[in-house]
TIDREN-563865 format. One record per residue (C-alpha): residue in three letters; y, x, z. Coordinates in steps of 0.02 Angstrom, whole numbers, padded with zeros to 5 digits, always signed. Example, Ala and Ser with C-alpha at 12.3 -4.5 7.8 and 13.67 -1.06 7.14 Angstrom:
<rs>
ALA-00225+00615+00390/SER-00053+00684+00357/
</rs>
This chain:
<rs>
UNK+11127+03913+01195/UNK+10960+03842+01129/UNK+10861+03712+01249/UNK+10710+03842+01249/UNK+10837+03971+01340/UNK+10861+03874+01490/UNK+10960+03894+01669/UNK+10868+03879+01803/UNK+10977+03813+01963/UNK+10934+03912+02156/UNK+11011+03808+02304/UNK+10937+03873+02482/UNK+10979+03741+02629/UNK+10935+03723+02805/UNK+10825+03570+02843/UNK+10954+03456+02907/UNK+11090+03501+02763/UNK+11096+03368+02645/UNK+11103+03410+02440/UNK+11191+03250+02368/UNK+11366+03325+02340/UNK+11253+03481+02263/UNK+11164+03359+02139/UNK+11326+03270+02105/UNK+11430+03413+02051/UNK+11299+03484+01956/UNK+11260+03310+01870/UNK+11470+03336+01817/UNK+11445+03514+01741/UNK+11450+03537+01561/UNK+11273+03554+01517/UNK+11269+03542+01314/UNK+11120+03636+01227/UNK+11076+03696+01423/UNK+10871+03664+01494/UNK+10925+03648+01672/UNK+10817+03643+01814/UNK+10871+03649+01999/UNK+10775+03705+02153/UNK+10817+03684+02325/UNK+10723+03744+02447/UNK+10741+03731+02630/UNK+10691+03860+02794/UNK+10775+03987+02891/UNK+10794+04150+02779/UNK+10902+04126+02647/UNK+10852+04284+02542/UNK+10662+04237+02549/UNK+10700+04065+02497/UNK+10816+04124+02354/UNK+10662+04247+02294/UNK+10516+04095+02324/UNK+10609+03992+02170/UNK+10649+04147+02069/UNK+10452+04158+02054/UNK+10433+04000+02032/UNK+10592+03966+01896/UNK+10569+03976+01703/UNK+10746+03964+01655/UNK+10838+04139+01557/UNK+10966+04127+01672/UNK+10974+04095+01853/UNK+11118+04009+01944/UNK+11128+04041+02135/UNK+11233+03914+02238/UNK+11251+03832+02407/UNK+11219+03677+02465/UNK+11418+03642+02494/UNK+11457+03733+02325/UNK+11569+03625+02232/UNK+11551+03715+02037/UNK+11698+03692+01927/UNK+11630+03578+01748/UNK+11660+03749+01648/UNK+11535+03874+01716/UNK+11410+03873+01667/UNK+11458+03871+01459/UNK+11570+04012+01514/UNK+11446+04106+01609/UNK+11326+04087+01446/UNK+11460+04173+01348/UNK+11468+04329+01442/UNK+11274+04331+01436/UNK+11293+04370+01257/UNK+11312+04547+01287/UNK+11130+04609+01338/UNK+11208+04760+01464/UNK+11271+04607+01557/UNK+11162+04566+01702/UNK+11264+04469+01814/UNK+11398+04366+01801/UNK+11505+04246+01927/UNK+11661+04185+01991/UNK+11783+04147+02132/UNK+11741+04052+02290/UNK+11896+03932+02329/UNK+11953+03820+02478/UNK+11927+03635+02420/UNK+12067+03528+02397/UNK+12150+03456+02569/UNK+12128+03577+02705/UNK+12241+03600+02852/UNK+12265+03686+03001/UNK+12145+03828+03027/UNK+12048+03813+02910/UNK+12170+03831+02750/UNK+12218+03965+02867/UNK+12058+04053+02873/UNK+12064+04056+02655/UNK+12219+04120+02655/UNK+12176+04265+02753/UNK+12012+04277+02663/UNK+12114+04318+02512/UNK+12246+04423+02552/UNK+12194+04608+02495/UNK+12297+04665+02668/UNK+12144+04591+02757/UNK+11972+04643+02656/UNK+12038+04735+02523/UNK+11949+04719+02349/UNK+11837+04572+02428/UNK+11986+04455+02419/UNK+11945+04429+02227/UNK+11793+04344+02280/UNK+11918+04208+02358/UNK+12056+04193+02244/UNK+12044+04170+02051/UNK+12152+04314+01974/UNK+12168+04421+01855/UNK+12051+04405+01647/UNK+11894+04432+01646/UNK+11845+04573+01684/UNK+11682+04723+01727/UNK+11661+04693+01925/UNK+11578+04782+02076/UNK+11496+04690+02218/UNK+11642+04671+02312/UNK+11715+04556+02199/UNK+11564+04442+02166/UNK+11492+04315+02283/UNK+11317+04245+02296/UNK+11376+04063+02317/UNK+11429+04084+02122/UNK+11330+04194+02059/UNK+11212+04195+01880/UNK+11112+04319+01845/UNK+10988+04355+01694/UNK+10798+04317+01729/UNK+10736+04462+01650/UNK+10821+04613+01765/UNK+10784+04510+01909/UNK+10578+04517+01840/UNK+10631+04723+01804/UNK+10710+04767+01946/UNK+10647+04673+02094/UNK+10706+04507+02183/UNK+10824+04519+02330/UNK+10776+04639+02481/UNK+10697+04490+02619/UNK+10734+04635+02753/UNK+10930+04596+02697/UNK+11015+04438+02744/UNK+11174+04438+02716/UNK+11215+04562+02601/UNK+11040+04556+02505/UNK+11147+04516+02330/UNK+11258+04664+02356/UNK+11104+04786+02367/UNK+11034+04697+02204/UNK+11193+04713+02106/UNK+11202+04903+02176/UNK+11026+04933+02101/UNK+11079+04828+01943/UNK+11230+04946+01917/UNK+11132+05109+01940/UNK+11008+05055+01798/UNK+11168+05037+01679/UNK+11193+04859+01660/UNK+11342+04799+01701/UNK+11423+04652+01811/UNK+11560+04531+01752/UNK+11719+04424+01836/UNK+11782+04261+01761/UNK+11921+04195+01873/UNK+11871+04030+01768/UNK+11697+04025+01851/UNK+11722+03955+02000/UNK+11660+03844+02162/UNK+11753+03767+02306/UNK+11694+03753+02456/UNK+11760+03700+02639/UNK+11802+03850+02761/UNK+11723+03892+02924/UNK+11770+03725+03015/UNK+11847+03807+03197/UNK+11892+04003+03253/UNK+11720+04027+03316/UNK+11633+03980+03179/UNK+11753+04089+03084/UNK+11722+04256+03209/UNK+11532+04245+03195/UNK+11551+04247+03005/UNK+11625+04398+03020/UNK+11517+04484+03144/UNK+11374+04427+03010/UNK+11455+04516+02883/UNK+11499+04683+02964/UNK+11342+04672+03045/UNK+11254+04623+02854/UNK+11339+04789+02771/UNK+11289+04897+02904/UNK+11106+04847+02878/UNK+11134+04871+02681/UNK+11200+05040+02718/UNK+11035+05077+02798/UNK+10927+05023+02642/UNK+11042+05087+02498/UNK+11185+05208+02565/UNK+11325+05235+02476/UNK+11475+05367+02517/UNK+11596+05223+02451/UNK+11505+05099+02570/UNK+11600+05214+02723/UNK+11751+05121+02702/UNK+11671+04993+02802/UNK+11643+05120+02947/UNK+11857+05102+02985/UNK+11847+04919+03050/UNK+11700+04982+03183/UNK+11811+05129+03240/UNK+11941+05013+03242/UNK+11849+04888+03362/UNK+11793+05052+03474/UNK+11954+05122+03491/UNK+12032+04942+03562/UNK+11881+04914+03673/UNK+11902+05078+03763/UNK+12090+05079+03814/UNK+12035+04996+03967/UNK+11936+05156+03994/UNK+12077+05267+03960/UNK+12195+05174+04061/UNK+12070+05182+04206/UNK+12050+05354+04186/UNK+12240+05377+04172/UNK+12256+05298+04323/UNK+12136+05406+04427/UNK+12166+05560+04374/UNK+12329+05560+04438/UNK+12416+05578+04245/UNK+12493+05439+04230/UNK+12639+05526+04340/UNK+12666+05635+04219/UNK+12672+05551+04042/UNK+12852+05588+04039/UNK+12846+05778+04050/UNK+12741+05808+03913/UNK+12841+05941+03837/UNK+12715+06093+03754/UNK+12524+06105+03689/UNK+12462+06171+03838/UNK+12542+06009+03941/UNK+12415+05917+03813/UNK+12279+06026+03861/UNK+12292+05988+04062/UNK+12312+05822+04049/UNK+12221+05744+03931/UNK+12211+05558+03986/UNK+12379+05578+03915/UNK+12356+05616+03762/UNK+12222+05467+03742/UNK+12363+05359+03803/UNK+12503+05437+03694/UNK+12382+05416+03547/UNK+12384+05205+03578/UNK+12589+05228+03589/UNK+12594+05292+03440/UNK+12454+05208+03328/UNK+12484+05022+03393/UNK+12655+04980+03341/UNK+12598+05025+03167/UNK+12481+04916+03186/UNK+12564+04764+03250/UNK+12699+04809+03115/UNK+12576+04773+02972/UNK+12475+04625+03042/UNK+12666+04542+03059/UNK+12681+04593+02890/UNK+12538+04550+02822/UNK+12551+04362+02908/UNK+12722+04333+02851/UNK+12694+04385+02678/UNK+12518+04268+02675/UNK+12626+04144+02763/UNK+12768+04145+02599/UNK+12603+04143+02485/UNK+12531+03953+02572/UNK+12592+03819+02459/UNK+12682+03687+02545/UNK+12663+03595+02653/UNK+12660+03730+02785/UNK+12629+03713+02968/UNK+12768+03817+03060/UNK+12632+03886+03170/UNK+12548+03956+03048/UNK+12653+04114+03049/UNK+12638+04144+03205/UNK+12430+04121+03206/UNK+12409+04210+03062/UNK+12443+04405+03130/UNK+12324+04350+03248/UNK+12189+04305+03126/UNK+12221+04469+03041/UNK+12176+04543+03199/UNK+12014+04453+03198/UNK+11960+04506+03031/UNK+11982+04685+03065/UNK+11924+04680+03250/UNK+11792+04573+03234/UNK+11686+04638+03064/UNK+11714+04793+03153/UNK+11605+04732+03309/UNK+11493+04658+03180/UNK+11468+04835+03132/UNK+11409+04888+03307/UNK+11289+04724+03328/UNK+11202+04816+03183/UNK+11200+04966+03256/UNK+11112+04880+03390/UNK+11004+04802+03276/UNK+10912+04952+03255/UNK+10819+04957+03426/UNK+10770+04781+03446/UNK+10591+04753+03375/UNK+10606+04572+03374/UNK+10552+04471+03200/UNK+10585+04321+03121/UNK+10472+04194+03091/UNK+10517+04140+02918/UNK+10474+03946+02866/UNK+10531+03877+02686/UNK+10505+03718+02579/UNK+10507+03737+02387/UNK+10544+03591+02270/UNK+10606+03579+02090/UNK+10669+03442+01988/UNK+10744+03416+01827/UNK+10933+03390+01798/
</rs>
Protein backbone atom coordinates (compact mmCIF):
# COMPACT_ATOMS: atom_id res chain seq x y z
CA UNK A 1 0.00 0.00 0.00
CA UNK A 2 1.71 3.20 -1.29
CA UNK A 3 1.48 6.50 1.06
CA UNK A 4 -0.42 8.30 -1.97
CA UNK A 5 -3.31 5.51 -1.50
CA UNK A 6 -4.28 6.48 1.82
CA UNK A 7 -7.14 5.40 4.59
CA UNK A 8 -9.08 7.80 5.64
CA UNK A 9 -10.51 7.08 9.40
CA UNK A 10 -14.77 8.06 10.06
CA UNK A 11 -15.57 8.11 13.91
CA UNK A 12 -19.20 9.83 14.58
CA UNK A 13 -19.65 10.72 18.49
CA UNK A 14 -22.13 12.48 20.49
CA UNK A 15 -20.85 15.76 22.05
CA UNK A 16 -20.18 14.54 25.47
CA UNK A 17 -18.41 11.09 24.28
CA UNK A 18 -14.90 11.38 24.67
CA UNK A 19 -12.32 9.98 21.67
CA UNK A 20 -9.05 9.20 23.69
CA UNK A 21 -9.38 5.36 23.84
CA UNK A 22 -10.38 5.92 19.85
CA UNK A 23 -7.04 7.82 19.21
CA UNK A 24 -5.18 5.37 21.37
CA UNK A 25 -6.08 2.20 19.70
CA UNK A 26 -5.72 3.62 16.47
CA UNK A 27 -2.21 5.16 17.41
CA UNK A 28 -1.49 0.93 18.21
CA UNK A 29 -2.69 -0.27 14.70
CA UNK A 30 -0.26 -1.37 12.24
CA UNK A 31 -0.02 1.48 9.97
CA UNK A 32 3.20 0.68 7.61
CA UNK A 33 3.11 2.27 4.02
CA UNK A 34 -0.69 3.56 5.24
CA UNK A 35 -1.61 7.83 4.77
CA UNK A 36 -4.01 7.81 7.62
CA UNK A 37 -6.23 10.48 8.48
CA UNK A 38 -9.05 10.33 11.12
CA UNK A 39 -12.23 12.40 11.42
CA UNK A 40 -14.51 12.62 14.17
CA UNK A 41 -17.24 14.46 14.04
CA UNK A 42 -19.82 15.08 16.61
CA UNK A 43 -24.05 15.84 16.45
CA UNK A 44 -27.06 13.87 16.65
CA UNK A 45 -27.47 11.82 13.29
CA UNK A 46 -25.03 9.42 12.90
CA UNK A 47 -25.57 8.68 9.10
CA UNK A 48 -25.27 12.49 8.18
CA UNK A 49 -22.21 12.78 10.18
CA UNK A 50 -20.67 9.60 8.63
CA UNK A 51 -21.55 11.19 4.94
CA UNK A 52 -20.20 15.07 6.09
CA UNK A 53 -16.42 13.41 6.39
CA UNK A 54 -16.86 11.08 3.42
CA UNK A 55 -17.02 14.48 1.41
CA UNK A 56 -14.65 15.86 3.09
CA UNK A 57 -11.96 12.59 3.26
CA UNK A 58 -9.19 12.02 0.57
CA UNK A 59 -8.10 8.69 1.66
CA UNK A 60 -8.78 5.30 -1.10
CA UNK A 61 -10.21 3.62 1.57
CA UNK A 62 -12.52 4.56 4.27
CA UNK A 63 -12.60 3.02 7.76
CA UNK A 64 -15.90 3.52 9.74
CA UNK A 65 -15.68 3.05 13.60
CA UNK A 66 -17.14 4.10 16.90
CA UNK A 67 -16.04 6.08 19.41
CA UNK A 68 -15.79 2.88 21.93
CA UNK A 69 -14.35 0.71 19.00
CA UNK A 70 -11.41 -0.97 20.26
CA UNK A 71 -9.65 -2.21 16.52
CA UNK A 72 -7.50 -5.24 16.75
CA UNK A 73 -3.39 -4.03 15.51
CA UNK A 74 -4.08 -6.27 12.26
CA UNK A 75 -6.89 -4.61 10.35
CA UNK A 76 -6.28 -2.57 8.70
CA UNK A 77 -3.06 -4.41 6.60
CA UNK A 78 -5.57 -7.19 6.34
CA UNK A 79 -8.40 -5.18 5.18
CA UNK A 80 -5.83 -3.66 2.43
CA UNK A 81 -5.30 -7.16 1.24
CA UNK A 82 -8.75 -7.98 0.35
CA UNK A 83 -8.92 -4.52 -1.39
CA UNK A 84 -6.70 -6.00 -3.94
CA UNK A 85 -9.42 -7.47 -5.77
CA UNK A 86 -11.23 -4.40 -7.53
CA UNK A 87 -15.00 -6.30 -7.35
CA UNK A 88 -14.34 -5.89 -3.64
CA UNK A 89 -16.13 -2.94 -2.25
CA UNK A 90 -16.45 -3.55 1.29
CA UNK A 91 -14.74 -5.29 3.66
CA UNK A 92 -14.97 -5.74 7.69
CA UNK A 93 -14.94 -7.83 10.62
CA UNK A 94 -16.43 -9.07 13.88
CA UNK A 95 -17.64 -6.87 16.72
CA UNK A 96 -16.47 -8.63 20.12
CA UNK A 97 -17.20 -8.13 23.93
CA UNK A 98 -13.95 -6.60 25.47
CA UNK A 99 -12.04 -8.46 27.83
CA UNK A 100 -13.60 -8.62 31.59
CA UNK A 101 -17.25 -8.45 31.44
CA UNK A 102 -19.65 -9.96 33.89
CA UNK A 103 -22.98 -10.31 34.76
CA UNK A 104 -25.38 -9.04 32.15
CA UNK A 105 -23.53 -7.74 30.11
CA UNK A 106 -21.18 -10.84 28.96
CA UNK A 107 -24.65 -12.12 29.00
CA UNK A 108 -26.09 -9.84 26.53
CA UNK A 109 -22.82 -10.99 23.89
CA UNK A 110 -23.45 -14.26 24.35
CA UNK A 111 -26.88 -14.06 23.25
CA UNK A 112 -25.88 -11.62 20.58
CA UNK A 113 -23.99 -14.47 19.07
CA UNK A 114 -25.80 -17.41 19.28
CA UNK A 115 -27.43 -18.08 15.68
CA UNK A 116 -30.65 -19.53 17.90
CA UNK A 117 -31.23 -15.82 18.67
CA UNK A 118 -30.58 -13.57 15.27
CA UNK A 119 -29.69 -16.07 12.98
CA UNK A 120 -26.96 -15.16 10.33
CA UNK A 121 -26.38 -11.71 12.28
CA UNK A 122 -24.55 -13.59 15.01
CA UNK A 123 -21.34 -13.57 12.66
CA UNK A 124 -21.21 -9.98 13.16
CA UNK A 125 -20.47 -10.87 16.98
CA UNK A 126 -18.40 -13.79 16.98
CA UNK A 127 -15.19 -14.32 14.83
CA UNK A 128 -15.76 -17.68 12.90
CA UNK A 129 -15.33 -19.31 10.14
CA UNK A 130 -12.12 -18.08 6.84
CA UNK A 131 -12.64 -15.44 5.12
CA UNK A 132 -15.12 -15.38 3.28
CA UNK A 133 -17.92 -13.33 0.42
CA UNK A 134 -20.56 -11.80 3.04
CA UNK A 135 -24.10 -10.22 2.96
CA UNK A 136 -25.15 -7.40 5.23
CA UNK A 137 -26.14 -9.46 7.88
CA UNK A 138 -22.84 -10.48 8.66
CA UNK A 139 -21.04 -7.09 8.49
CA UNK A 140 -21.26 -4.31 11.01
CA UNK A 141 -20.75 -0.60 10.60
CA UNK A 142 -18.64 -0.25 13.79
CA UNK A 143 -15.91 -2.27 11.58
CA UNK A 144 -16.49 -1.59 8.49
CA UNK A 145 -13.95 -0.31 5.30
CA UNK A 146 -15.15 0.42 2.36
CA UNK A 147 -13.48 1.68 -1.03
CA UNK A 148 -13.74 5.56 -1.71
CA UNK A 149 -14.51 5.26 -5.15
CA UNK A 150 -18.13 3.17 -5.04
CA UNK A 151 -19.00 5.27 -2.22
CA UNK A 152 -18.30 8.60 -4.90
CA UNK A 153 -20.37 5.99 -7.66
CA UNK A 154 -23.00 4.92 -5.83
CA UNK A 155 -24.09 7.44 -3.30
CA UNK A 156 -23.20 8.00 0.49
CA UNK A 157 -25.44 6.48 3.12
CA UNK A 158 -29.35 7.20 2.96
CA UNK A 159 -29.60 10.35 5.96
CA UNK A 160 -33.47 9.28 5.97
CA UNK A 161 -31.87 5.76 7.47
CA UNK A 162 -30.42 5.60 10.90
CA UNK A 163 -29.80 2.58 11.92
CA UNK A 164 -29.63 0.40 9.20
CA UNK A 165 -28.31 3.14 6.61
CA UNK A 166 -25.02 0.68 5.93
CA UNK A 167 -27.20 -2.26 5.23
CA UNK A 168 -29.14 -0.33 2.41
CA UNK A 169 -25.59 0.81 1.02
CA UNK A 170 -24.13 -2.65 0.97
CA UNK A 171 -27.65 -3.85 -0.65
CA UNK A 172 -27.12 -1.23 -3.45
CA UNK A 173 -23.29 -2.19 -3.53
CA UNK A 174 -24.25 -5.88 -4.14
CA UNK A 175 -26.84 -5.19 -6.86
CA UNK A 176 -24.16 -3.23 -8.94
CA UNK A 177 -21.91 -6.56 -8.77
CA UNK A 178 -19.27 -5.82 -6.42
CA UNK A 179 -18.92 -7.87 -3.84
CA UNK A 180 -18.59 -7.74 0.16
CA UNK A 181 -15.95 -9.63 2.23
CA UNK A 182 -15.64 -11.33 6.04
CA UNK A 183 -12.31 -11.63 7.84
CA UNK A 184 -12.96 -13.15 11.27
CA UNK A 185 -9.28 -11.54 11.78
CA UNK A 186 -10.69 -7.97 11.37
CA UNK A 187 -12.01 -7.22 14.33
CA UNK A 188 -13.09 -4.52 17.26
CA UNK A 189 -14.15 -4.95 20.84
CA UNK A 190 -16.32 -3.08 22.34
CA UNK A 191 -18.32 -3.02 25.84
CA UNK A 192 -22.06 -4.28 25.68
CA UNK A 193 -25.18 -2.40 26.44
CA UNK A 194 -24.31 -1.60 30.18
CA UNK A 195 -28.05 -2.70 31.96
CA UNK A 196 -31.39 -4.66 30.41
CA UNK A 197 -32.86 -1.45 29.38
CA UNK A 198 -30.29 -0.18 27.60
CA UNK A 199 -30.12 -3.59 26.01
CA UNK A 200 -34.21 -3.65 25.05
CA UNK A 201 -34.10 -0.20 23.38
CA UNK A 202 -31.23 -1.46 21.21
CA UNK A 203 -33.34 -3.82 20.01
CA UNK A 204 -36.46 -1.91 19.44
CA UNK A 205 -33.86 0.46 17.35
CA UNK A 206 -33.00 -2.25 15.31
CA UNK A 207 -36.35 -3.86 14.44
CA UNK A 208 -37.63 -0.56 14.23
CA UNK A 209 -34.20 0.46 11.81
CA UNK A 210 -35.01 -2.67 9.31
CA UNK A 211 -38.47 -1.90 9.05
CA UNK A 212 -37.65 1.63 7.84
CA UNK A 213 -34.95 0.02 5.36
CA UNK A 214 -37.63 -2.22 4.11
CA UNK A 215 -39.53 0.86 3.18
CA UNK A 216 -36.59 2.46 1.08
CA UNK A 217 -35.12 -0.76 -0.54
CA UNK A 218 -37.52 -3.89 -0.13
CA UNK A 219 -36.36 -7.04 -0.38
CA UNK A 220 -38.51 -10.50 -0.34
CA UNK A 221 -35.50 -11.95 1.80
CA UNK A 222 -35.78 -8.84 4.13
CA UNK A 223 -39.48 -10.66 5.27
CA UNK A 224 -37.76 -12.82 7.55
CA UNK A 225 -37.72 -9.98 9.79
CA UNK A 226 -41.59 -9.69 9.62
CA UNK A 227 -41.67 -13.24 12.16
CA UNK A 228 -40.29 -11.44 15.31
CA UNK A 229 -43.31 -8.61 14.82
CA UNK A 230 -45.95 -11.41 14.51
CA UNK A 231 -44.32 -12.90 17.20
CA UNK A 232 -44.60 -9.77 19.55
CA UNK A 233 -48.51 -9.41 18.24
CA UNK A 234 -49.48 -12.73 18.89
CA UNK A 235 -48.12 -12.50 22.83
CA UNK A 236 -49.61 -9.06 23.25
CA UNK A 237 -53.08 -10.20 22.34
CA UNK A 238 -53.64 -13.35 24.55
CA UNK A 239 -54.94 -11.03 27.07
CA UNK A 240 -57.55 -10.27 24.41
CA UNK A 241 -58.32 -13.78 23.73
CA UNK A 242 -58.48 -14.76 27.20
CA UNK A 243 -60.93 -11.87 27.79
CA UNK A 244 -62.90 -12.84 25.08
CA UNK A 245 -62.75 -16.50 26.21
CA UNK A 246 -64.00 -15.50 29.25
CA UNK A 247 -67.13 -13.62 28.05
CA UNK A 248 -68.28 -15.53 25.61
CA UNK A 249 -69.05 -18.17 27.79
CA UNK A 250 -66.25 -20.79 25.94
CA UNK A 251 -64.14 -21.25 28.27
CA UNK A 252 -66.75 -23.99 29.69
CA UNK A 253 -66.31 -25.83 26.99
CA UNK A 254 -62.53 -26.18 26.01
CA UNK A 255 -62.73 -29.70 27.02
CA UNK A 256 -65.38 -30.91 24.58
CA UNK A 257 -63.83 -29.89 21.59
CA UNK A 258 -64.28 -33.00 19.75
CA UNK A 259 -65.15 -32.23 15.63
CA UNK A 260 -64.58 -29.17 13.05
CA UNK A 261 -67.77 -27.82 13.45
CA UNK A 262 -67.12 -27.60 17.55
CA UNK A 263 -64.13 -25.27 16.14
CA UNK A 264 -66.45 -23.37 14.11
CA UNK A 265 -68.99 -22.38 17.17
CA UNK A 266 -66.60 -21.61 19.39
CA UNK A 267 -63.90 -19.95 18.22
CA UNK A 268 -62.32 -18.17 21.29
CA UNK A 269 -61.31 -21.68 21.60
CA UNK A 270 -59.52 -22.26 19.04
CA UNK A 271 -57.45 -18.86 19.62
CA UNK A 272 -56.77 -20.35 23.02
CA UNK A 273 -55.97 -23.94 21.85
CA UNK A 274 -53.64 -22.32 19.31
CA UNK A 275 -51.34 -20.69 22.52
CA UNK A 276 -51.56 -24.50 24.10
CA UNK A 277 -50.14 -25.75 21.47
CA UNK A 278 -47.52 -23.15 20.04
CA UNK A 279 -46.04 -22.04 23.56
CA UNK A 280 -44.51 -25.07 24.96
CA UNK A 281 -42.53 -25.20 21.74
CA UNK A 282 -41.55 -22.20 22.43
CA UNK A 283 -40.43 -22.31 25.96
CA UNK A 284 -38.80 -25.70 24.86
CA UNK A 285 -36.33 -23.91 22.55
CA UNK A 286 -35.58 -20.68 24.52
CA UNK A 287 -34.52 -23.45 27.46
CA UNK A 288 -32.61 -24.88 24.85
CA UNK A 289 -31.20 -22.33 23.37
CA UNK A 290 -30.04 -20.79 27.05
CA UNK A 291 -28.58 -23.94 28.21
CA UNK A 292 -26.68 -24.63 25.16
CA UNK A 293 -25.32 -20.62 25.18
CA UNK A 294 -24.91 -21.25 28.84
CA UNK A 295 -22.26 -24.60 28.05
CA UNK A 296 -20.71 -22.15 25.26
CA UNK A 297 -19.65 -19.07 28.24
CA UNK A 298 -16.11 -19.75 29.18
CA UNK A 299 -15.59 -20.00 32.75
CA UNK A 300 -16.06 -18.49 35.15
CA UNK A 301 -19.81 -18.78 34.92
CA UNK A 302 -22.40 -17.23 37.13
CA UNK A 303 -24.98 -20.05 38.03
CA UNK A 304 -27.70 -17.57 37.29
CA UNK A 305 -26.86 -17.13 34.15
CA UNK A 306 -28.81 -20.17 32.94
CA UNK A 307 -31.58 -19.37 34.32
CA UNK A 308 -31.54 -15.45 32.86
CA UNK A 309 -30.55 -16.40 29.74
CA UNK A 310 -34.08 -18.11 28.24
CA UNK A 311 -35.29 -15.00 29.40
CA UNK A 312 -33.02 -12.81 27.36
CA UNK A 313 -33.84 -14.99 24.41
CA UNK A 314 -37.25 -13.95 24.95
CA UNK A 315 -36.26 -10.39 24.77
CA UNK A 316 -34.50 -10.59 21.57
CA UNK A 317 -37.31 -12.12 19.78
CA UNK A 318 -40.11 -10.15 21.59
CA UNK A 319 -38.64 -7.07 21.71
CA UNK A 320 -37.03 -6.45 17.86
CA UNK A 321 -40.38 -7.63 17.11
CA UNK A 322 -42.08 -4.48 18.90
CA UNK A 323 -39.31 -2.55 17.35
CA UNK A 324 -40.90 -3.60 14.19
CA UNK A 325 -44.31 -2.08 15.11
CA UNK A 326 -42.66 1.35 16.53
CA UNK A 327 -41.76 1.58 12.78
CA UNK A 328 -44.81 0.88 11.66
CA UNK A 329 -45.83 3.71 13.69
CA UNK A 330 -43.22 5.69 12.41
CA UNK A 331 -44.98 6.17 9.37
CA UNK A 332 -47.74 8.61 10.58
CA UNK A 333 -45.82 10.88 12.77
CA UNK A 334 -44.59 13.96 10.73
CA UNK A 335 -42.20 14.99 13.28
CA UNK A 336 -38.31 15.87 12.05
CA UNK A 337 -35.12 15.98 13.37
CA UNK A 338 -33.17 18.79 13.74
CA UNK A 339 -29.79 17.54 12.74
CA UNK A 340 -26.53 19.48 14.32
CA UNK A 341 -22.82 18.09 13.54
CA UNK A 342 -19.17 19.20 14.15
CA UNK A 343 -16.51 18.12 11.55
CA UNK A 344 -12.80 17.94 12.40
CA UNK A 345 -9.84 16.05 10.89
CA UNK A 346 -6.43 15.42 12.02
CA UNK A 347 -3.56 13.50 11.05
CA UNK A 348 -2.56 10.14 12.66
Amino acid sequence: MSQASGLSVIIPHRKEESLEEAVHYLKQMDRTGIDLELFTVSGNQPSVQRNACIKESQGRFIYFLDNDSEPEPQNLQRALQLFDDEKVAVVGGPNLPREGQEGLQREFSAILASPLAVGPVANRYRSTGSVREATDRELILCNLFIRKSILDSLGYFREDLYPNEENEFMNRIQSAGYRLMYDPEIRVHRSPRPNLKAFLKMLMGYGRGRFKQMTVDFRASNLVFFLPAIFSLYLLALPVCLLGLCLSGEASHLADISSLADLIRWPWSVWAISYLLALPPYLSLILFAGAQTFASMRQPRATVSVLRLPFLFFCVHFFYGLGVWWGILGLFSARKKVVEYELNRMKI
